[in-house]
C-alpha positions in Angstrom: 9.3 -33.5 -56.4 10.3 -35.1 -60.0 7.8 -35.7 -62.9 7.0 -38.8 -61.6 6.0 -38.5 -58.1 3.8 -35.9 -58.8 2.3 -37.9 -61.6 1.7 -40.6 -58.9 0.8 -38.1 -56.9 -2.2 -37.4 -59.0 -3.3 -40.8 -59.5 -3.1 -41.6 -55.7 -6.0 -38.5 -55.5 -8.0 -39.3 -58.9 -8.2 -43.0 -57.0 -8.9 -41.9 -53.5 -11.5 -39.1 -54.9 -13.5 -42.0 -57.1 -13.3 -43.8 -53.5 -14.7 -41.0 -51.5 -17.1 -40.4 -53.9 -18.4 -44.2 -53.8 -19.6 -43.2 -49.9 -21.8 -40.2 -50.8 -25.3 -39.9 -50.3 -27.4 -41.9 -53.2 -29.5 -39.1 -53.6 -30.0 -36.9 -56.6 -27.5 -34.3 -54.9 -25.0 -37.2 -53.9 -25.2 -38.7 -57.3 -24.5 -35.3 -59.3 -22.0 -34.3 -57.1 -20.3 -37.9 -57.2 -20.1 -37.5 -60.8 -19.0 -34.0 -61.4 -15.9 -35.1 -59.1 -14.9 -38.1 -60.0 -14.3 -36.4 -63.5 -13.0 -32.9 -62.2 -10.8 -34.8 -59.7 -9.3 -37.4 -62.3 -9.0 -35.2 -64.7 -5.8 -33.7 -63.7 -4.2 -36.8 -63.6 -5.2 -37.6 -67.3 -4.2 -33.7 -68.6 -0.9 -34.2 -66.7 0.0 -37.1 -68.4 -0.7 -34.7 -71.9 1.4 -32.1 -70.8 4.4 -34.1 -70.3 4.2 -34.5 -74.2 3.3 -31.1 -75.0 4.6 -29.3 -78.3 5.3 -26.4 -76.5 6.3 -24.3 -73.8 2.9 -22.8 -73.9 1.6 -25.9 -74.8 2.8 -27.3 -71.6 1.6 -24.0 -69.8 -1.9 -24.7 -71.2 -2.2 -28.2 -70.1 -0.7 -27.4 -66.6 -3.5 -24.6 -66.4 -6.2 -26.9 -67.3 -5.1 -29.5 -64.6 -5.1 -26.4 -62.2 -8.5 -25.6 -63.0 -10.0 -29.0 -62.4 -8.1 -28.7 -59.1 -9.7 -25.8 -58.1 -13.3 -27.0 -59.3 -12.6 -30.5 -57.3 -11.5 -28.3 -54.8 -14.6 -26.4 -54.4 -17.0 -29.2 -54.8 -15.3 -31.1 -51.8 -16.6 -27.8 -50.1 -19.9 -27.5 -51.3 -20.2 -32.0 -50.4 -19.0 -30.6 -47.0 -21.5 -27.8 -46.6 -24.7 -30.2 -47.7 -23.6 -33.2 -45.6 -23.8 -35.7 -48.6 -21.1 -37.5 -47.0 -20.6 -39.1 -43.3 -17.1 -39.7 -44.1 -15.7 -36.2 -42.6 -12.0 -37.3 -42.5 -11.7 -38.7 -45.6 -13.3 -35.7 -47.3 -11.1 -33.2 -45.1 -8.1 -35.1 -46.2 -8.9 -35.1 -49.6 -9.9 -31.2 -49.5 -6.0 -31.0 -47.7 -4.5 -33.1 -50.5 -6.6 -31.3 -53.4 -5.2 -27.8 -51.6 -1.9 -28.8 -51.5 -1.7 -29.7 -55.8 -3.6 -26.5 -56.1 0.0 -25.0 -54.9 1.7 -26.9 -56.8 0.8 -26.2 -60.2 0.6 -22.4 -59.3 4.6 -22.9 -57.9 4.9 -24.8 -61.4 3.0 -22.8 -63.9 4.4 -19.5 -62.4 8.1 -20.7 -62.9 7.2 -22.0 -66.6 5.8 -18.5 -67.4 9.2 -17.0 -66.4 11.4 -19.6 -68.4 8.9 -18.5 -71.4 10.4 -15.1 -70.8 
C-alpha cells in the first residue's frame, strides 16, 4: 500500500466513522460517545496528512504514533458503543471495529520499520 491509498484509506474511515456516529443513540451517552469518535476516528486522517511533511525521521515517527493512538482510542470506543448498545447498527459498527483493527496493524508494521531505518 503507497502513501496514497492508505491516506484514502483513512479518509474512507474518518467519513464512514462521522456516518456511523450520526445513527447512535441521542442520549447523553450516544452524544458524548458520538463526539469523542468522530474526533479520535478523524483524527488520524488529519495527523497523517502532517506526517507526510514531517522534518524528521522522528518527526515522522511521532506523527505516525499519534495517528496510532487515536486508532487505538477509536478502537476502544467502537467497543465500549458496542457493549452499551447505543447503536442498532451492529454491522456497520463491526465493520468499522474490523477496518479500525486493521490500521491499528498498519501503523504498528509502519512505525516498527521507521524505528529500524532510524537505526
Amino acid at each position: 500500500m503507497n502513501k496514497q491509498e492508505l491516506e484514502n484509506r483513512l479518509i474512507d474511515f474518518a467519513a464512514f466513522i462521522i456516518i456511523l456516529a450520526g445513527k447512535f443513540e441521542k442520549n447523553y451517552a450516544g452524544n458524548h460517545l458520538g463526539g469523542q469518535i468522530i474526533r479520535s476516528g478523524t483524527s488520524p486522517a488529519l495527523n497523517y496528512g502532517e506526517a507526510q511533511s514531517a522534518e524528521s525521521n522522528k518527526d515522522f515517527i511521532h506523527k505516525m504514533g499519534v495517528c496510532l493512538k487515536e486508532l487505538r482510542e477509536t478502537f476502544v470506543c467502537l467497543k465500549i458503543i458496542e457493549k452499551a448498545n447505543l447503536t442498532t447498527d451492529l454491522v456497520n459498527l463491526s465493520m468499522a471495529k474490523k477496518e479500525a483493527n486493521e490500521l491499528i496493524s498498519i501503523f504498528v508494521a509502519s512505525i516498527k520499520t521507521s524505528k529500524t531505518n532510524l537505526k
